[in-house]
C-alpha positions as CSV (number, residue, x, y, z in Angstrom):
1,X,34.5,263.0,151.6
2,X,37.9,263.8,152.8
3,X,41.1,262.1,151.5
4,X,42.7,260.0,153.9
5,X,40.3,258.9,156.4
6,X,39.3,255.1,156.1
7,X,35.3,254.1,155.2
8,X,35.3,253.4,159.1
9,X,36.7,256.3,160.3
10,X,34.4,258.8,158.1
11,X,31.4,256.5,159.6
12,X,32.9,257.3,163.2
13,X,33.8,261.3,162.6
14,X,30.0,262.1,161.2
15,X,29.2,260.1,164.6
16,X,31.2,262.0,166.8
17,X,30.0,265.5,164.8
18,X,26.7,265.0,165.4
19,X,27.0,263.3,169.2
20,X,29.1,266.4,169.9
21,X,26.6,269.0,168.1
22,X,23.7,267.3,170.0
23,X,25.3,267.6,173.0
24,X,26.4,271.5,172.6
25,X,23.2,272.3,171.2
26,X,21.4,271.2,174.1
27,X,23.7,273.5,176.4
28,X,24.8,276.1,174.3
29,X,21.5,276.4,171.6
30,X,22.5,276.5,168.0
31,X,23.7,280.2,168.1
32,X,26.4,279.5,170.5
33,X,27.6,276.0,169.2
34,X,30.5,277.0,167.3
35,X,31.8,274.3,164.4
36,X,35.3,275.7,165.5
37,X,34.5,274.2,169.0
38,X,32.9,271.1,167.7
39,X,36.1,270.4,165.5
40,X,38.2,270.8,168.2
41,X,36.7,268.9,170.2
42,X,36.8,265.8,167.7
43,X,40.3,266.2,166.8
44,X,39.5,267.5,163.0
45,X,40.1,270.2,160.8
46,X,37.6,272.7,160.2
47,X,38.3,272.0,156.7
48,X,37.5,267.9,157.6
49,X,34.3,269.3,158.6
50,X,33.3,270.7,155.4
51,X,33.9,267.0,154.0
52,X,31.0,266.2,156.0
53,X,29.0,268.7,155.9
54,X,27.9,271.6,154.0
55,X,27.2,274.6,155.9
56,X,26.3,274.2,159.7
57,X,22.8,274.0,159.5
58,X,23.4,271.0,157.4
59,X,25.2,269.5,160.6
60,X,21.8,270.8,163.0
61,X,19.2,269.4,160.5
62,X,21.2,266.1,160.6
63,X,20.9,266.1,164.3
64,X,17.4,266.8,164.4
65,X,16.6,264.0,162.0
66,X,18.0,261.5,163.9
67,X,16.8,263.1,167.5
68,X,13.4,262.5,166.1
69,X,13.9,259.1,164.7
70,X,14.9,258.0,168.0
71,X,12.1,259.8,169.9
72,X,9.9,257.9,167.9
73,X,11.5,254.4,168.6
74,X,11.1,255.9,172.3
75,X,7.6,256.2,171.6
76,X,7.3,252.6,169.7
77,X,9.4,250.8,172.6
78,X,6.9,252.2,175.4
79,X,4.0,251.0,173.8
80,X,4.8,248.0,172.8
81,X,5.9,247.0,176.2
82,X,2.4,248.3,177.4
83,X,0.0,247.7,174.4
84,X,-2.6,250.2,175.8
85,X,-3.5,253.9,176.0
86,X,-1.6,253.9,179.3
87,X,1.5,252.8,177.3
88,X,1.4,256.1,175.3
89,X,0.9,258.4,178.3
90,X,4.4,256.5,179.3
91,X,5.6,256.8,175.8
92,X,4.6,260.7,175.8
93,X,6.1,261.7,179.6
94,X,9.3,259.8,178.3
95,X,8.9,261.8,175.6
96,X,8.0,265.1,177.4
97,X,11.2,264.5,179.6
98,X,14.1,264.3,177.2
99,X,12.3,267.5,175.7
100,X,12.9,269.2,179.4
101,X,16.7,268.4,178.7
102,X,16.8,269.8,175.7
103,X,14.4,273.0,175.3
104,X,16.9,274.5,172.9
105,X,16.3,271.6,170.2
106,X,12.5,271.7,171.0
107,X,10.9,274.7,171.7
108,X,10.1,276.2,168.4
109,X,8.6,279.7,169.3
110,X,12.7,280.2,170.9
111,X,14.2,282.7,168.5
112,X,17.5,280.5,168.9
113,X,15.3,277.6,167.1
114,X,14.0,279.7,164.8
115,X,17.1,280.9,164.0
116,X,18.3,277.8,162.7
117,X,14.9,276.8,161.1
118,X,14.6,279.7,159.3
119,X,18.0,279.1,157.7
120,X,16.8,275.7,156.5
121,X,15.7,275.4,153.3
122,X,11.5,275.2,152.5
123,X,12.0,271.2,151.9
124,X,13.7,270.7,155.1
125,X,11.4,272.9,157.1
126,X,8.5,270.7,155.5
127,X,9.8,267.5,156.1
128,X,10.5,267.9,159.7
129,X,7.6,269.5,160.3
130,X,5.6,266.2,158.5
131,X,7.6,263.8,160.0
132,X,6.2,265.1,163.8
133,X,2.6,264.9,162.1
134,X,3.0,261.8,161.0
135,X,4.9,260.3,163.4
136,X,1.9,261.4,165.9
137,X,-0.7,260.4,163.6
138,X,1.4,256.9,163.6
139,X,1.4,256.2,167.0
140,X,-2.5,257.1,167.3
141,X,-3.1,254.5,164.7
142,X,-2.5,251.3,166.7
143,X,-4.5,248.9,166.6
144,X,-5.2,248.6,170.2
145,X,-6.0,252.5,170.5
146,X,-9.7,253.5,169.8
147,X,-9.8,257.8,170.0
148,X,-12.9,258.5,171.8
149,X,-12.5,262.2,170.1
150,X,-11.5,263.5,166.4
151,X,-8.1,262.6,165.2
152,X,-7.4,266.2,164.6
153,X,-8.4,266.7,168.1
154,X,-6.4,264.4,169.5
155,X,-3.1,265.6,167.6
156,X,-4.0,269.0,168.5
157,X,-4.4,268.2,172.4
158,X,-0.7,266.1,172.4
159,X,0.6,269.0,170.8
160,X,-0.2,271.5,173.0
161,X,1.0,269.5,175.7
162,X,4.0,269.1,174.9
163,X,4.5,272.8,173.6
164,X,4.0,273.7,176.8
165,X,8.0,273.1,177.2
166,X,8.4,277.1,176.4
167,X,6.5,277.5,179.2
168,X,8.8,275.3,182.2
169,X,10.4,277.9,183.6
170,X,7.4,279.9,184.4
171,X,5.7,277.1,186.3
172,X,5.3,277.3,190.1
173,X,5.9,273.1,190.0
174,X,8.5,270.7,188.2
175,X,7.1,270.9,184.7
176,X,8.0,267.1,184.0
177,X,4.9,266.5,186.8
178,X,2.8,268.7,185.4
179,X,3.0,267.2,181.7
180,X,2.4,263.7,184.1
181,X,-0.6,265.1,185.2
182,X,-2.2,266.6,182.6
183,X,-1.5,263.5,180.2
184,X,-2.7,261.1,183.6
185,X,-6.2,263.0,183.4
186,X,-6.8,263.8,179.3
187,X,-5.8,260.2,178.5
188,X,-8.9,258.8,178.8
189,X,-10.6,261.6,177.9
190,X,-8.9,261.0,174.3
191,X,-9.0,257.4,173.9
192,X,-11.5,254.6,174.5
């Protein structure tokens, strides 16, 4: 950690990085997001920045971490307010919605995504890609929820869904209604 900064600031700079990477990610996409930029922008050295973090993508991978830990509270708050499978079609639009505003950090086929996940190394790449599978698998494991269909199914159908993000600006409509409408009419298709 750098010399010189208090246990309190070095909690509050790493804050800062990664609120201001998030944010420039989601407008810029990884490419243009410049740790120059991002360091100016906090009021540190690029030097600083290599206190915190070791290369750039180690800055990203952080971000995406801790993007998907709070989509899944998302996910966990919704349905626990509405302990049904109509709680996680709400869970899943929410979740389909702060996608729309960030395509850059969620489309995967993007080569600007790939881009950065290919420069991750093997472990990372697994472990985000396990976290989403489990953290699906998760919330179709409540014990409220009865699938009608195979789990596999099931995790299959959500994903393709929400994959269809890449697709947003092609679509005659607002794509946010037509994730709405397509989860509206599979959800009890999928569950009991």
């Amino acid at each position: 950690m750098p010399k010189g900064f208090t246990e309190n600031e070095k909690t509050i700079i790493a804050e800062k990085l990664i609120r201001e990477c998030k944010l420039n990610w989601q407008k810029y996409g990884y490419k243009k997001t410049s740790i120059d930029v991002l360091c100016r922008d906090i009021g540190i050295s690029k030097g600083s920045f290599y206190s915190f973090f070791d290369t750039k993508e180690s800055l990203f991978y952080q971000v995406i971490k801790e993007t998907q830990e709070h989509l899944y509270e998302i996910v966990e708050e919704r349905i626990s307010q509405n302990q049904s499978k109509y709680g996680v079609a709400e869970a899943l639009k929410e979740i389909y919605l702060e996608y729309s505003k960030s395509s850059f950090m969620y489309d995967t086929k993007n080569p600007d995504f790939l881009s950065f996940f290919n420069k991750l190394s093997e472990q990372q790449r697994k472990e985000l890609t396990e976290k989403s599978y489990v953290g699906t698998k998760f919330m179709l494991n409540k014990p409220f929820l009865s699938l009608k269909i195979d789990e596999d199914l099931a995790i299959s159908i959500l994903t393709a869904m929400l994959t269809s993000i890449s697709q947003k600006d092609k679509m005659l409509c607002d794509s946010v209604k037509v994730f709405g409408f397509m989860i509206d009419n599979l959800i009890d298709d999928i569950f009991n």
